[in-house]
C-alpha positions as CSV (number, residue, x, y, z in Angstrom):
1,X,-8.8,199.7,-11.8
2,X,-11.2,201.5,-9.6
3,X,-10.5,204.2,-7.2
4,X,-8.3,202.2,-3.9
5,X,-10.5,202.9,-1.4
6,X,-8.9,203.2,2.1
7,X,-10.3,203.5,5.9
8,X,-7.7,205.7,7.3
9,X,-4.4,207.5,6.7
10,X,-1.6,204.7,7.2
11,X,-3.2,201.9,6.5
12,X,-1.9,199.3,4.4
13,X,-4.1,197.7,2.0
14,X,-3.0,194.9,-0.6
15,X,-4.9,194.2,-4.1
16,X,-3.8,192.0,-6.3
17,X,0.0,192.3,-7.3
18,X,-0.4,195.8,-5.6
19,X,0.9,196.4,-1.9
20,X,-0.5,200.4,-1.2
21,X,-0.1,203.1,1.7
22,X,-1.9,206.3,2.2
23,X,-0.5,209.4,3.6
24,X,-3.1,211.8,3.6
25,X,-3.9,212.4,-0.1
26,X,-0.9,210.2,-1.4
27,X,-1.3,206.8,-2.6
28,X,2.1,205.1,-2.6
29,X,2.5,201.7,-4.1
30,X,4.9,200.3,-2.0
31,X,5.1,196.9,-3.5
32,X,4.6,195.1,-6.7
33,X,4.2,191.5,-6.0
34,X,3.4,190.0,-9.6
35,X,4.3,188.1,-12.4
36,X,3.5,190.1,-15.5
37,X,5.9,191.1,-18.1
38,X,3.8,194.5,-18.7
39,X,2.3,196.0,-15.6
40,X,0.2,198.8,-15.6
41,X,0.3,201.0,-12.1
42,X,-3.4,202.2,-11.2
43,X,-4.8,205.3,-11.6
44,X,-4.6,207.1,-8.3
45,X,-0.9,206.2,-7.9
46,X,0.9,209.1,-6.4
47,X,4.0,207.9,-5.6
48,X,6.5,204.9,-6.4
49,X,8.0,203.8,-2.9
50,X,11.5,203.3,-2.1
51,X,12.5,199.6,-4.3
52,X,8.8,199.2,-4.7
53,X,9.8,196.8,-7.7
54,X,13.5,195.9,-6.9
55,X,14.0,192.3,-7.9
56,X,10.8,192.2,-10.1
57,X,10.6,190.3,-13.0
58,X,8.9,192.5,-16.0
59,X,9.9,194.1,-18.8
60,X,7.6,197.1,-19.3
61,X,6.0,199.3,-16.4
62,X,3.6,202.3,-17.7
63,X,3.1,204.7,-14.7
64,X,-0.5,207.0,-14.8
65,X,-0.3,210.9,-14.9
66,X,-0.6,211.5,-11.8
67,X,2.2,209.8,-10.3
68,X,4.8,212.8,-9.0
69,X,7.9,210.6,-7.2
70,X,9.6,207.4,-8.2
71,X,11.3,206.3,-4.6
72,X,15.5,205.3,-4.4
73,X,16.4,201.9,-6.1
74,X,12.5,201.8,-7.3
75,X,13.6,199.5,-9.8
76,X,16.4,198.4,-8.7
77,X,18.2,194.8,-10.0
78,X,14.9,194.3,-12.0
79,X,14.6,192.9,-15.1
80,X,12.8,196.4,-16.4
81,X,13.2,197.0,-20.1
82,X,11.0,200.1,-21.0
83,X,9.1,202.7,-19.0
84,X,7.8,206.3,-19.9
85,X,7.2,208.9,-16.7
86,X,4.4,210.7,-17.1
87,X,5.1,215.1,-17.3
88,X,3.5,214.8,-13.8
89,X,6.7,213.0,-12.4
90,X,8.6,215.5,-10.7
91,X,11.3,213.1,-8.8
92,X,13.2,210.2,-9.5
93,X,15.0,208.8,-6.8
94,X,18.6,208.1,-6.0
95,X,19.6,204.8,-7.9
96,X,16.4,204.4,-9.9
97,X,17.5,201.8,-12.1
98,X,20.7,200.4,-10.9
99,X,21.4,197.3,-11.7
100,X,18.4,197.4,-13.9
101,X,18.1,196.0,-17.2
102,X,16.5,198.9,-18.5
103,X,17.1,199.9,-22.1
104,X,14.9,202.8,-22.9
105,X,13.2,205.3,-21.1
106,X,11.1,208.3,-21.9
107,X,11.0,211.3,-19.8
108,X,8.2,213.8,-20.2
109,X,8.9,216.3,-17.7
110,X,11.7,219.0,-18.8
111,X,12.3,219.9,-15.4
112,X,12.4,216.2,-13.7
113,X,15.2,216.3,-10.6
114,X,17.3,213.7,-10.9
115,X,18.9,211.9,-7.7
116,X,22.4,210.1,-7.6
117,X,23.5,207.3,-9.3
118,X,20.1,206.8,-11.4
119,X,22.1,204.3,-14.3
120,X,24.6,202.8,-12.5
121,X,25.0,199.8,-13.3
122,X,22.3,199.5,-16.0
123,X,24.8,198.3,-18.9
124,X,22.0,197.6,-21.1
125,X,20.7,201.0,-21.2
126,X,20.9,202.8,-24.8
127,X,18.1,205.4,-25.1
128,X,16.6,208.1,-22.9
129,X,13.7,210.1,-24.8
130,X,14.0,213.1,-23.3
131,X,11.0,215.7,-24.0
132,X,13.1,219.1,-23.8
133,X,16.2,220.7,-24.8
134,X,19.6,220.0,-25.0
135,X,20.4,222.9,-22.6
136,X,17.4,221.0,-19.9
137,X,18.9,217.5,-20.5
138,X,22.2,218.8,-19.4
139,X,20.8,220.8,-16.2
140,X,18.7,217.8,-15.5
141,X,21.8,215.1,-16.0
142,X,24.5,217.1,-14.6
143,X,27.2,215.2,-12.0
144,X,25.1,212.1,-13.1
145,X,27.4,208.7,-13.2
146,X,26.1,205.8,-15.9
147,X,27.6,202.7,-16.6
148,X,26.5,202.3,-20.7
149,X,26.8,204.0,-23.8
150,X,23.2,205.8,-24.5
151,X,21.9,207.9,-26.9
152,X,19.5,211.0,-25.8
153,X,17.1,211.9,-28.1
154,X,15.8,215.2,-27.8
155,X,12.1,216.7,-28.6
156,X,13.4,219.3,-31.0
157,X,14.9,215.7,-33.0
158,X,18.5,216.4,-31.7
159,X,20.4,213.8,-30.1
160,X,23.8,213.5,-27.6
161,X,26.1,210.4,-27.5
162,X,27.2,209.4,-23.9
Protein backbone atom coordinates (compact mmCIF):
# COMPACT_ATOMS: atom_id res chain seq x y z
CA UNK A 1 0.00 0.00 0.00
CA UNK A 2 1.05 3.52 -0.57
CA UNK A 3 1.72 6.10 1.89
CA UNK A 4 -2.23 7.06 3.67
CA UNK A 5 -2.27 10.41 2.86
CA UNK A 6 -4.33 12.63 5.18
CA UNK A 7 -5.58 16.46 5.20
CA UNK A 8 -5.36 17.24 8.85
CA UNK A 9 -4.62 15.81 12.27
CA UNK A 10 -7.97 13.92 13.40
CA UNK A 11 -9.40 13.12 10.50
CA UNK A 12 -10.75 9.92 9.78
CA UNK A 13 -10.19 8.45 6.51
CA UNK A 14 -11.35 4.82 5.40
CA UNK A 15 -9.62 2.58 2.60
CA UNK A 16 -10.57 -0.49 1.84
CA UNK A 17 -10.93 -2.99 4.91
CA UNK A 18 -8.85 -0.19 6.72
CA UNK A 19 -10.65 2.44 9.11
CA UNK A 20 -7.44 5.12 9.96
CA UNK A 21 -6.85 8.24 12.44
CA UNK A 22 -3.99 10.62 12.58
CA UNK A 23 -2.67 12.21 15.63
CA UNK A 24 0.08 14.25 14.58
CA UNK A 25 2.66 11.76 13.27
CA UNK A 26 0.68 8.56 14.39
CA UNK A 27 -1.32 6.62 12.12
CA UNK A 28 -3.67 4.41 14.11
CA UNK A 29 -5.81 1.83 12.43
CA UNK A 30 -8.72 1.98 14.30
CA UNK A 31 -10.75 -0.58 12.43
CA UNK A 32 -10.36 -3.58 10.33
CA UNK A 33 -13.49 -4.07 8.38
CA UNK A 34 -12.57 -7.17 6.04
CA UNK A 35 -12.93 -10.59 5.14
CA UNK A 36 -9.55 -12.03 4.61
CA UNK A 37 -8.07 -14.93 6.49
CA UNK A 38 -4.49 -13.19 6.15
CA UNK A 39 -4.34 -9.47 6.48
CA UNK A 40 -1.47 -7.56 6.10
CA UNK A 41 -1.57 -4.00 8.09
CA UNK A 42 0.04 -1.16 5.83
CA UNK A 43 3.19 0.28 6.10
CA UNK A 44 2.90 3.55 7.95
CA UNK A 45 0.80 1.81 10.68
CA UNK A 46 1.78 3.30 14.03
CA UNK A 47 -0.47 2.10 16.28
CA UNK A 48 -3.28 -0.76 16.63
CA UNK A 49 -6.38 0.97 18.34
CA UNK A 50 -8.28 -0.13 21.19
CA UNK A 51 -10.41 -3.69 19.70
CA UNK A 52 -9.40 -2.49 16.30
CA UNK A 53 -10.08 -6.19 15.16
CA UNK A 54 -12.31 -7.54 18.06
CA UNK A 55 -14.85 -9.85 16.45
CA UNK A 56 -12.81 -10.21 13.22
CA UNK A 57 -12.80 -13.15 11.28
CA UNK A 58 -9.04 -14.05 10.19
CA UNK A 59 -6.54 -16.24 11.03
CA UNK A 60 -3.13 -14.55 10.43
CA UNK A 61 -2.43 -10.71 10.91
CA UNK A 62 1.35 -9.57 10.00
CA UNK A 63 1.92 -6.03 11.57
CA UNK A 64 4.84 -3.68 9.67
CA UNK A 65 8.00 -2.45 11.70
CA UNK A 66 7.04 0.39 12.49
CA UNK A 67 4.01 -0.22 14.43
CA UNK A 68 4.95 0.62 18.32
CA UNK A 69 1.29 -0.11 20.39
CA UNK A 70 -1.24 -2.75 20.02
CA UNK A 71 -4.49 -0.99 21.80
CA UNK A 72 -6.63 -3.14 24.90
CA UNK A 73 -8.82 -6.10 23.56
CA UNK A 74 -7.01 -5.36 19.94
CA UNK A 75 -7.98 -8.74 19.09
CA UNK A 76 -10.28 -9.55 21.21
CA UNK A 77 -13.05 -12.63 20.58
CA UNK A 78 -11.44 -12.92 17.10
CA UNK A 79 -10.88 -15.77 15.36
CA UNK A 80 -6.81 -14.77 15.23
CA UNK A 81 -4.56 -17.83 14.79
CA UNK A 82 -1.00 -16.42 14.28
CA UNK A 83 0.69 -13.01 14.54
CA UNK A 84 4.40 -11.91 14.88
CA UNK A 85 5.09 -8.14 16.51
CA UNK A 86 7.51 -6.50 14.96
CA UNK A 87 10.92 -5.45 17.55
CA UNK A 88 9.45 -1.95 17.01
CA UNK A 89 6.31 -2.88 19.18
CA UNK A 90 6.90 -1.55 22.41
CA UNK A 91 3.13 -2.04 24.07
CA UNK A 92 0.55 -4.50 23.96
CA UNK A 93 -2.44 -3.65 25.58
CA UNK A 94 -4.58 -4.85 28.42
CA UNK A 95 -6.52 -8.06 27.11
CA UNK A 96 -4.86 -8.33 23.77
CA UNK A 97 -6.13 -11.52 22.85
CA UNK A 98 -8.84 -12.56 25.22
CA UNK A 99 -11.13 -14.59 24.09
CA UNK A 100 -8.98 -14.94 21.04
CA UNK A 101 -8.32 -18.05 19.21
CA UNK A 102 -4.86 -17.31 18.97
CA UNK A 103 -2.39 -20.17 18.97
CA UNK A 104 1.05 -18.79 18.36
CA UNK A 105 2.60 -15.72 18.61
CA UNK A 106 6.09 -14.35 18.05
CA UNK A 107 7.40 -11.49 19.96
CA UNK A 108 10.52 -9.67 18.80
CA UNK A 109 10.97 -7.14 21.23
CA UNK A 110 12.89 -8.35 24.54
CA UNK A 111 11.67 -5.58 26.39
CA UNK A 112 7.79 -5.42 25.13
CA UNK A 113 5.41 -4.22 28.33
CA UNK A 114 2.86 -6.32 28.74
CA UNK A 115 -0.68 -5.07 30.13
CA UNK A 116 -3.22 -7.24 32.13
CA UNK A 117 -4.97 -10.09 31.29
CA UNK A 118 -3.26 -10.43 27.67
CA UNK A 119 -4.38 -14.53 27.32
CA UNK A 120 -7.27 -14.77 29.21
CA UNK A 121 -9.36 -16.66 27.85
CA UNK A 122 -7.42 -17.80 24.70
CA UNK A 123 -7.68 -21.68 25.54
CA UNK A 124 -6.21 -22.48 22.25
CA UNK A 125 -3.09 -20.73 22.77
CA UNK A 126 0.22 -23.18 22.88
CA UNK A 127 3.25 -21.20 21.66
CA UNK A 128 4.81 -17.77 22.33
CA UNK A 129 8.26 -17.28 20.38
CA UNK A 130 9.80 -15.11 22.48
CA UNK A 131 13.14 -13.39 21.05
CA UNK A 132 15.07 -13.07 24.50
CA UNK A 133 15.97 -14.68 27.60
CA UNK A 134 14.45 -16.65 30.09
CA UNK A 135 15.29 -14.06 32.71
CA UNK A 136 13.37 -11.17 30.02
CA UNK A 137 10.41 -13.57 29.39
CA UNK A 138 9.88 -13.74 33.13
CA UNK A 139 10.26 -9.75 33.69
CA UNK A 140 8.12 -9.25 30.71
CA UNK A 141 5.29 -12.03 31.87
CA UNK A 142 5.31 -11.41 35.46
CA UNK A 143 1.72 -11.23 37.45
CA UNK A 144 0.35 -12.28 33.93
CA UNK A 145 -3.03 -14.55 34.19
CA UNK A 146 -3.50 -17.20 30.97
CA UNK A 147 -6.16 -19.62 30.56
CA UNK A 148 -4.03 -22.56 28.40
CA UNK A 149 -1.08 -24.62 28.61
CA UNK A 150 1.73 -22.89 26.28
CA UNK A 151 5.11 -23.55 25.62
CA UNK A 152 7.68 -20.42 25.40
CA UNK A 153 10.36 -20.90 23.20
CA UNK A 154 13.28 -18.89 23.77
CA UNK A 155 15.95 -17.37 21.18
CA UNK A 156 18.87 -18.97 22.95
CA UNK A 157 16.62 -22.56 21.94
CA UNK A 158 15.44 -22.91 25.60
CA UNK A 159 11.92 -23.39 26.41
CA UNK A 160 9.39 -23.04 29.75
CA UNK A 161 6.11 -25.06 30.15
CA UNK A 162 3.11 -23.00 31.51
Amino acid sequence: MKDIAFLRDGKKLTIGDFSYQKNGDNVILTRYAGHKSRVEVPVGVTDLADESFSGARIKQVVLPQGVRTVGKKAFYCSTLQRIELPSSVALLGERAFDCSSIRTISIKNPEILLESEIFDHAYEMTEILFDGTPEQWENVFYDQTYSASFVVRFSDGTTKRY
